[in-house]
N, C-alpha and C positions, 0 to 999 in steps of 0.2 A: 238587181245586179249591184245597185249602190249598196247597199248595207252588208251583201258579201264582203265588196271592197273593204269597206271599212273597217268590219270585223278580221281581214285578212290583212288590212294595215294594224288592227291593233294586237294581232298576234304575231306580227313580225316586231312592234314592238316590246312586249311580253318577251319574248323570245330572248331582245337584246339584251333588256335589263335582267332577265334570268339567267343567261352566260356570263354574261359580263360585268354582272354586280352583285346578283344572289348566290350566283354559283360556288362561290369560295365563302359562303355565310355559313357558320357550322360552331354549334355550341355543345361540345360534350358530346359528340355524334346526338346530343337531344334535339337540338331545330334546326328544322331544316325549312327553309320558305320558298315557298313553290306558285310562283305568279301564274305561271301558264293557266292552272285552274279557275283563273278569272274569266276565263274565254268563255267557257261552257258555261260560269253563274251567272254572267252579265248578258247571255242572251236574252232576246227577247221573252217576254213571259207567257205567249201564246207559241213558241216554237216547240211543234210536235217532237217525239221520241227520236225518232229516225234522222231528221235533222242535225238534230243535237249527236247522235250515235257516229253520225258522218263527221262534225265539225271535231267531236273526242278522235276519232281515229286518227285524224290530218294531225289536230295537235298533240297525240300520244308517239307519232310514228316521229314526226321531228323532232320531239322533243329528247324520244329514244336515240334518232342516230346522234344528234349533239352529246348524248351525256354518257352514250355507251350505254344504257341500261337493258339491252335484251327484251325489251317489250315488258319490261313491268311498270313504267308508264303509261303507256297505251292501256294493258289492260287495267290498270288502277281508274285513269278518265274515264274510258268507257264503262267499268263499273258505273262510277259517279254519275256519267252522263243516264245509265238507264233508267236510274233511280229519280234523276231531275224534275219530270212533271209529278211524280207523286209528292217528293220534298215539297214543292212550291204547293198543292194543295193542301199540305200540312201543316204547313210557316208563313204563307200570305191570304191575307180575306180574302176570300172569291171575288167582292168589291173590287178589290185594287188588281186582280188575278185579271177578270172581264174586261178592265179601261186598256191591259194589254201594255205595251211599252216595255223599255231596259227596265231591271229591277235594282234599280240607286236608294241611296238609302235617303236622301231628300226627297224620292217621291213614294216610297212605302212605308216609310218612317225607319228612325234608327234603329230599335228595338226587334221589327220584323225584319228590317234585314239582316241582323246580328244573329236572329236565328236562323236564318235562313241558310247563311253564309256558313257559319258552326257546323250547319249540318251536313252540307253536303263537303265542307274541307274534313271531314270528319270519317265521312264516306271514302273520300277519296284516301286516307293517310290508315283506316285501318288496312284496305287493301293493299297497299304500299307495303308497308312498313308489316304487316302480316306475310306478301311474297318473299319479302329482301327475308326476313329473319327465316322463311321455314322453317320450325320448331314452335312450339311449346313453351320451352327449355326455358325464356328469361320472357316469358309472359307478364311480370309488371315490368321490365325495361318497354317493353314493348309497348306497351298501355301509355305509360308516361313517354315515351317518344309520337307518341299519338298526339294525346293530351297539348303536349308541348308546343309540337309543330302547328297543328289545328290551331292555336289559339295564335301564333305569331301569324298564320295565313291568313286569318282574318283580320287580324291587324293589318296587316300588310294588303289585303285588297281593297277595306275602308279607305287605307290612306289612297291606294291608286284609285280609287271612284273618286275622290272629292275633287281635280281639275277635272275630272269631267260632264261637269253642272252644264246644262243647256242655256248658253248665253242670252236673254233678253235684247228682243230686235232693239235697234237704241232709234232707231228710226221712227220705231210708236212711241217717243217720249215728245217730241216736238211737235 
């Protein structure tokens, strides 16, 4: 029940900072940076399909009434989410997959989580960005509004992982 909490405080904040700071971010209709996605990579690394399927629905369904988007957020997450445990056997050693825990890039290393992250913001923004456009028609706009966005989204969820490093008790230093 606690790590719900938590995860359901850290997508309330997700949420804020996506309204109220990301939301008005827009270069060229090309990037667009989409935090919410951080909910569903930052779960845990043993959390089953179904889990993760539930936790995309809550954060695709809100994030649709805020933005107006007709359920092509929802379905673009849940995409991403189904795909999630295969992504993670594909972009983290089973090593680090086994010891279980969030997947931070101080504890899987930067490298694997940079692909990790790649891949599934990647997941998420063709689905998107393939509904919103319906057509064919400007298939390299399209490509490069992938490209684009994906790369500032994983910018942008590195930088949001890094306060969230696991404090060292300071009590075991004395």
């Amino acid at each position: 029940m606690r790590n719900f909490l938590l995860y359901f405080a850290g997508f309330l904040v997700l949420l804020v900072i996506q309204e109220f700071v990301l939301g008005s971010v827009n270069l060229f209709s090309l990037l667009y940076l989409y935090s919410y996605v951080m909910i569903i990579i930052m779960l845990p690394l043993h959390t089953k399909t179904i889990p993760s399927l539930l936790w995309a629905t809550l954060v695709g369904a809100v994030m649709d009434i805020f933005t107006g988007t007709s359920a092509l957020i929802t379905i673009s997450i849940v995409f991403m989410a189904m795909f999630r445990r295969g992504v993670v056997k594909l972009t983290i050693p089973s090593d680090i997959v086994s010891a279980g825990g969030v997947p931070f890039s101080y504890k899987i290393g930067v490298g694997v989580f940079f692909r990790y992250v790649v891949t599934m913001c990647i997941l998420f923004a063709i689905v998107y960005f393939s509904l919103e456009m319906m057509s064919l028609h400007n298939i390299e706009y399209t490509l490069l509004r992938i490209g684009v966005s994906s790369a500032a989204t994983t910018l942008l969820i590195f930088i949001l992982q890094l306060p969230l490093r696991e404090r060292k008790d300071k009590s075991k230093l004395y």
